[in-house]
C-alpha positions as CSV (number, residue, x, y, z in Angstrom):
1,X,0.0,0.0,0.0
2,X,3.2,2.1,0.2
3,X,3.9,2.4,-3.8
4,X,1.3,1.0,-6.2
5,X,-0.2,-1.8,-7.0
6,X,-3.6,-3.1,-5.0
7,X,-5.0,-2.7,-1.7
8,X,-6.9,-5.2,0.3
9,X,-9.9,-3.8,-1.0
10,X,-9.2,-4.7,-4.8
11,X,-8.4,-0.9,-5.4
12,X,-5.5,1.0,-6.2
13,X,-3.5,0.4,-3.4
14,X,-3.2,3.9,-0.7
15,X,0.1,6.0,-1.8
16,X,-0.3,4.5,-5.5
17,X,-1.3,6.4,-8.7
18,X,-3.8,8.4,-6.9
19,X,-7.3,9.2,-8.3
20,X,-8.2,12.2,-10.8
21,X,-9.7,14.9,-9.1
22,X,-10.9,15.8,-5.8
23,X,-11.2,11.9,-3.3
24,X,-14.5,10.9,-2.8
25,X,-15.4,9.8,0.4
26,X,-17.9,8.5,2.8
27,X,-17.7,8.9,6.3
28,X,-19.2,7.0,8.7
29,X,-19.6,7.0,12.4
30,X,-21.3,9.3,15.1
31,X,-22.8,12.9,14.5
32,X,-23.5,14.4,17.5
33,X,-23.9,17.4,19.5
34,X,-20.9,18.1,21.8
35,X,-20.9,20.1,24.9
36,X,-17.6,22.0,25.9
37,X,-16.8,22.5,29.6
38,X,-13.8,24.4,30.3
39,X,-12.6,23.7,33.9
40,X,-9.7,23.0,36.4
41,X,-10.7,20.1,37.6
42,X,-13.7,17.4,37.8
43,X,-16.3,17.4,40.1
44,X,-16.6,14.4,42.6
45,X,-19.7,12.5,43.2
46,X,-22.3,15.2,45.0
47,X,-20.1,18.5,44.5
48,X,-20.8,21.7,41.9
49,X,-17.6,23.0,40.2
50,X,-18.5,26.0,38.2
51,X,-17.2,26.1,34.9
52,X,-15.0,29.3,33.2
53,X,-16.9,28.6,30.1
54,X,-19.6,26.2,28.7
55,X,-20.4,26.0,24.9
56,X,-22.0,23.7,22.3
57,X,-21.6,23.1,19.1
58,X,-21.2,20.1,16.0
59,X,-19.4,17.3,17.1
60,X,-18.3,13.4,17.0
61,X,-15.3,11.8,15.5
62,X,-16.9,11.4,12.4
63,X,-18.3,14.6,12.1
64,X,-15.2,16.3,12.7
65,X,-13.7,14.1,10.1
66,X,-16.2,14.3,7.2
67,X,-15.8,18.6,8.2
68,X,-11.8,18.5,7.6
69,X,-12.2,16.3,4.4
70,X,-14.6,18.5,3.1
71,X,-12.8,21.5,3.6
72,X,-9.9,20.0,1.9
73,X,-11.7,19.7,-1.4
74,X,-12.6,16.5,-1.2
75,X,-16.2,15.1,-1.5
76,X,-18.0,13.8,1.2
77,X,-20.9,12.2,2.3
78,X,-22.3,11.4,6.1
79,X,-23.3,7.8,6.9
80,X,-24.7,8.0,10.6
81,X,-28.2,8.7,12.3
82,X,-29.2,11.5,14.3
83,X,-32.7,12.3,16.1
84,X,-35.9,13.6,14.8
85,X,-35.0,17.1,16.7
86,X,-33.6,20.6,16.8
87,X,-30.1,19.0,17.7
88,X,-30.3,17.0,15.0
89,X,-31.3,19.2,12.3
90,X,-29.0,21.6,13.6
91,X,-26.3,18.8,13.3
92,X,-27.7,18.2,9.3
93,X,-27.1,22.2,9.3
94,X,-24.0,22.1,10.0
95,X,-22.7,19.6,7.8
96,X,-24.3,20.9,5.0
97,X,-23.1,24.3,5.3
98,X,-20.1,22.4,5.2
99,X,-20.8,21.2,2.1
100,X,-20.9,18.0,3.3
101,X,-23.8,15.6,2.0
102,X,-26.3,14.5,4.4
103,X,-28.8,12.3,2.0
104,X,-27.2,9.5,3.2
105,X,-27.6,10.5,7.4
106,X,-30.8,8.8,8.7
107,X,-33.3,11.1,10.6
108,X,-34.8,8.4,13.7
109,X,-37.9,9.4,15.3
110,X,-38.4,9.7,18.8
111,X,-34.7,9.5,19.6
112,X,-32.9,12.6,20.7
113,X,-30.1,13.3,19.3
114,X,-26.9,13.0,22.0
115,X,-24.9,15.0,23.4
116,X,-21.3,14.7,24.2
117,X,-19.8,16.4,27.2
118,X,-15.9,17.3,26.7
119,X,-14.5,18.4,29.8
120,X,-11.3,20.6,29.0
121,X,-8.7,21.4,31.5
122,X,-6.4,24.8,31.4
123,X,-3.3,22.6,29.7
124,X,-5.2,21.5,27.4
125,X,-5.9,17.7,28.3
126,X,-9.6,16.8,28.3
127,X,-12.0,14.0,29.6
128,X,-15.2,12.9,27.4
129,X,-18.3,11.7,28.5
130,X,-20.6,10.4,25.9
131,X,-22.9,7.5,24.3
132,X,-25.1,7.3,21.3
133,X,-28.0,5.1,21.6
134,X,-28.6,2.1,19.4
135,X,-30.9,2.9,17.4
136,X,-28.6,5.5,16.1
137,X,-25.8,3.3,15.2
138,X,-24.9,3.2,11.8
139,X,-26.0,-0.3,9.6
140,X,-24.0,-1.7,6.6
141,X,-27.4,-2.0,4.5
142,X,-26.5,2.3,5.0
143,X,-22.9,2.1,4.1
144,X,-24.4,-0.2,1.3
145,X,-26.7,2.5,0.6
146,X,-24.5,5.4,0.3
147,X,-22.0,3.7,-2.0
148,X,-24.8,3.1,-4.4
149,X,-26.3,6.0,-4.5
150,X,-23.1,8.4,-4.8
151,X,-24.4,11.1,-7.5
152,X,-20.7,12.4,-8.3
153,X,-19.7,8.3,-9.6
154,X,-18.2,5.8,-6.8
155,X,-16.8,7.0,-3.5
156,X,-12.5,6.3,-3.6
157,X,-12.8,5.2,0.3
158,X,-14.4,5.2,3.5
159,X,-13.4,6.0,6.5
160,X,-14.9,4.3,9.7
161,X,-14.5,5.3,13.6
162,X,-15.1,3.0,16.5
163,X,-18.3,5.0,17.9
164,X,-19.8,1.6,16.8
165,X,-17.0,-0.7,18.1
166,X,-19.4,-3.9,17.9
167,X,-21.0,-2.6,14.3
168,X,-17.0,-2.2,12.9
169,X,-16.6,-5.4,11.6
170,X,-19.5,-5.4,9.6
171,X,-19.2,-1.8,8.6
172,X,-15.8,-2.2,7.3
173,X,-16.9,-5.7,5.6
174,X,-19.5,-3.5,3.5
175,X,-17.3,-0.5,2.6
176,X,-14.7,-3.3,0.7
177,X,-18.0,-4.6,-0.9
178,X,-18.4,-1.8,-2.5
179,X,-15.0,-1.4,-3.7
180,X,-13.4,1.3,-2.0
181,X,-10.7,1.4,0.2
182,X,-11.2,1.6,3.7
183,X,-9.4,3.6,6.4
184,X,-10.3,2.8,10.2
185,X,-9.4,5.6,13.0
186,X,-10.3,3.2,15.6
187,X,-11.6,5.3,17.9
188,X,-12.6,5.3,20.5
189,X,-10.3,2.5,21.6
190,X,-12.5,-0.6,21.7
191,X,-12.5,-2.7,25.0
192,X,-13.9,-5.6,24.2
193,X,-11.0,-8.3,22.5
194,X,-13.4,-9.4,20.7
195,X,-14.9,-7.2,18.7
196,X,-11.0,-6.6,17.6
197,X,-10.8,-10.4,16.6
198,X,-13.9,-10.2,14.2
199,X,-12.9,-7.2,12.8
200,X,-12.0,-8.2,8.5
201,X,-8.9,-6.5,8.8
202,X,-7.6,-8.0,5.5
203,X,-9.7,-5.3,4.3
204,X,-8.4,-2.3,5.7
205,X,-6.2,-0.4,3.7
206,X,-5.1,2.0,6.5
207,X,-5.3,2.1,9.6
208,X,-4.6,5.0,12.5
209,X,-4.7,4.2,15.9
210,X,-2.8,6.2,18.8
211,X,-0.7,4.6,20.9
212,X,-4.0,3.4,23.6
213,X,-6.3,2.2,20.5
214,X,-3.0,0.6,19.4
215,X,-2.4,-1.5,22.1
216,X,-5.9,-2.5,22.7
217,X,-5.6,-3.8,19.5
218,X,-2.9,-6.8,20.6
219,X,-4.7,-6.8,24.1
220,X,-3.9,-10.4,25.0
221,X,-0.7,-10.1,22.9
222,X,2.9,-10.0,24.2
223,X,3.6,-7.0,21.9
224,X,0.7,-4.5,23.5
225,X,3.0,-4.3,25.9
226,X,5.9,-3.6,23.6
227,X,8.2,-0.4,23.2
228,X,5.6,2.9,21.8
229,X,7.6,3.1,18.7
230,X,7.2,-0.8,17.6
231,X,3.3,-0.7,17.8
232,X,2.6,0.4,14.3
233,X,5.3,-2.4,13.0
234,X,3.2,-4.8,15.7
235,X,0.0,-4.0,14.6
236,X,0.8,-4.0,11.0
237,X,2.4,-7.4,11.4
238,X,-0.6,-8.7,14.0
239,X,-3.4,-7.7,12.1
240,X,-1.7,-7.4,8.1
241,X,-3.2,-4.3,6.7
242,X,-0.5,-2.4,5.1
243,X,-0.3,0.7,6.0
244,X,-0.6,1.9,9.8
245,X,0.1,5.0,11.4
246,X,0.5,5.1,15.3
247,X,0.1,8.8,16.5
248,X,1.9,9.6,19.8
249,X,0.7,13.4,20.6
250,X,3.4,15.5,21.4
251,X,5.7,12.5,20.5
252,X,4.6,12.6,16.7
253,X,3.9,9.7,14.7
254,X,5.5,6.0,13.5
255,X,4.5,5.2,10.0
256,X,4.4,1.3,8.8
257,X,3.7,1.0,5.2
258,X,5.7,-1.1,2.7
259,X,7.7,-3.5,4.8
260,X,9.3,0.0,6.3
261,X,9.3,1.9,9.6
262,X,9.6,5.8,9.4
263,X,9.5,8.0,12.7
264,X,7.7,11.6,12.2
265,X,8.9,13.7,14.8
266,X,5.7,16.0,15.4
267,X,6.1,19.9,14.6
268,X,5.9,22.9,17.0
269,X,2.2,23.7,18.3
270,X,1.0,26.0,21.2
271,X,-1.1,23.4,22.7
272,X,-4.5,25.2,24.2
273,X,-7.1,22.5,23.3
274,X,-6.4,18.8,21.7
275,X,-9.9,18.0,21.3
276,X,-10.4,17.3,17.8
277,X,-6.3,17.4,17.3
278,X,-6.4,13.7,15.7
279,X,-9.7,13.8,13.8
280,X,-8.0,16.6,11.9
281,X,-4.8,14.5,12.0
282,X,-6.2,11.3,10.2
283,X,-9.2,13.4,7.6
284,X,-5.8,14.8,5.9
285,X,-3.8,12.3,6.3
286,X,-6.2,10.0,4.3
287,X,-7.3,12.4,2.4
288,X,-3.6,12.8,0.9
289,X,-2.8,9.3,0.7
290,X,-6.3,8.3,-1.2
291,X,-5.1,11.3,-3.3
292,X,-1.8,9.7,-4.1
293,X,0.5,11.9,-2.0
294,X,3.8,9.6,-0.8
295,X,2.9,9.2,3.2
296,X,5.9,11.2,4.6
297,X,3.7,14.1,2.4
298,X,0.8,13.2,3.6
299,X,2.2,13.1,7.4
300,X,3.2,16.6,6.9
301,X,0.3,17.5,6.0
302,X,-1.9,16.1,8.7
303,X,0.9,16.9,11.6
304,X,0.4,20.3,9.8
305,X,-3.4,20.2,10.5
306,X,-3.4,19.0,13.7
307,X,-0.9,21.5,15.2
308,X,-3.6,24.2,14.0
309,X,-6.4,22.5,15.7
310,X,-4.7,22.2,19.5
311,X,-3.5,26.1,19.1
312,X,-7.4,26.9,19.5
313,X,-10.1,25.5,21.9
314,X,-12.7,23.1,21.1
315,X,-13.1,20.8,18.3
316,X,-15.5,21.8,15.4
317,X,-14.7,25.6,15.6
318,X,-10.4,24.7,15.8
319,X,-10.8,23.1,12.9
320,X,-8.8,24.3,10.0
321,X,-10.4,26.3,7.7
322,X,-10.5,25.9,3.9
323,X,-7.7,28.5,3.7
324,X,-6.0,26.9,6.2
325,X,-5.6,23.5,4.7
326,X,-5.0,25.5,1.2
327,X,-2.0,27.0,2.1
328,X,-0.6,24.7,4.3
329,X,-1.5,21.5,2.4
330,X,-1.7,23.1,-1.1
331,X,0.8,25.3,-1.0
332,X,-1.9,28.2,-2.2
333,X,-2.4,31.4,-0.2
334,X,-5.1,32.0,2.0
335,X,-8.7,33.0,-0.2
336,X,-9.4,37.0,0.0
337,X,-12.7,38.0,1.6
């Protein structure tokens, strides 16, 4: 997947000839509404802590994801659920003002739409509360769905979060059906060993854990509890799909793809927020590949992206912005106006 050739999908394998024009992908996962709390410290059980500042806005994995991708030029269409309220259509709102399409997001009556809570302290480190009911959770008949029905010719890939840890396998199993290649961020990191062992990961083309999601993929395995920078050379070994990237925060990245191991030491950020920090990292980072960039390009470019988004606080609004990811990605300069 490192130079040519095919992907486990039957595609042109990621970091090959690339496709013409802009990548096409769907992205599926979690849309939700996320809640912001910015405070020094938790509350215990039966105490008030008052907040410095409380916001909502757009959120979940995916959601930040298909946002990022979209921005980048690339086109995108949601695969998720939300509820039959004003959080969800508010959700819908945003994504299509985004530009992002929504015909393929499922609108489920009588189930509100949830809401995350992101607890943010003053260094930036955060803790997440959160849960989407089931009969939100994404089906592969939907993923089937939106493949089928792309008006702009097939989607080039999907990418697929964890929000639905026990739906993965069979959400992954349906974006190869359809031909494209997959990308996993498997996040959050699953718990239960085995959903991991049913997961089809023969058809993954790339995968992007960080270093927790990457060792609860060997859970049970002597190598989970291996040296940080031999876990994407692990899991690419453990689980064979080609190309894996292993984030490390502040640490960077480790790149397996090829049969080789290259170290990305990360670039310089002010870090005020990391919420959001790696859905940036891994929407540009496939983004690029899909698009044929060489991954130490693409790393750039999605270290690049992610150094924006945890020099602002929160997630959907630290984002990068179209002129953002033009210049820096692009090499273009910023739009006027």
């Amino acid at each position: 997947a490192g130079g040519g050739g095919t992907g486990n999908s039957g595609t042109p394998a990621l970091g090959g000839p690339g496709v013409l024009g802009a990548p096409r992908f769907l992205v599926v996962g979690a849309f939700v509404l996320d809640c912001l709390v910015s405070t020094s410290r938790l509350p215990g059980w039966g105490q008030d802590v008052r907040a410095e500042a409380m916001w909502t806005v757009p959120g979940g994995k995916a959601l930040n994801q298909a946002v990022t991708l979209a921005r980048l030029g690339a086109q995108v269409a949601a695969v998720g659920a939300v509820g039959a309220d004003v959080v969800g259509a508010a959700v819908r709102a945003a994504l299509v003002g985004e530009g992002v399409d929504v015909s393929a997001m499922a609108v489920i009556p009588d189930t509100p739409t949830p809401v995350c809570i992101v607890h943010v302290r003053d260094d930036g480190e955060k803790a997440v509360v959160w849960r989407v009911p089931d009969a939100l959770a994404v089906t592969p008949d939907q993923v089937q769905a939106a493949a089928a029905a792309a008006t702009c010719g097939p989607a080039d890939a999907a990418l697929v979060t964890f929000e639905f840890a026990e739906r993965a396998p069979d959400l992954i199993a349906a974006a190869a059906k359809a031909a494209m290649r997959v990308v996993v961020n498997p996040a959050p990191a699953p718990t239960d060993p085995a959903v991991v062992r049913t997961v089809p990961w023969e058809q993954v083309d790339l995968l992007v854990p960080n270093e927790a999601e990457a060792r609860a993929l060997l859970a049970g395995r002597p190598a989970a509890r291996g040296p940080a920078g031999r876990l994407a050379e692990a899991v690419c070994e453990t689980l064979g799909v080609p190309t894996v990237c292993v984030t490390h925060g502040e640490r960077g990245c480790v790149v397996r793809t090829g049969g080789a191991t290259t170290i990305h030491p990360a670039v310089a950020a002010g870090v005020i927020d990391t919420t959001g920090a790696s859905d940036a990292f891994t929407a540009v980072l496939a983004a690029r590949l899909v698009a044929g960039a060489d991954p130490a390009t693409a790393v750039r470019h999605a270290q690049a992206a992610a150094a924006l988004t945890v020099s602002r606080v929160g997630a959907y609004e630290a984002l990068p912005t179209v002129g953002e990811l033009c210049e820096l990605v692009f090499g273009l300069p910023k739009p006027s106006g």
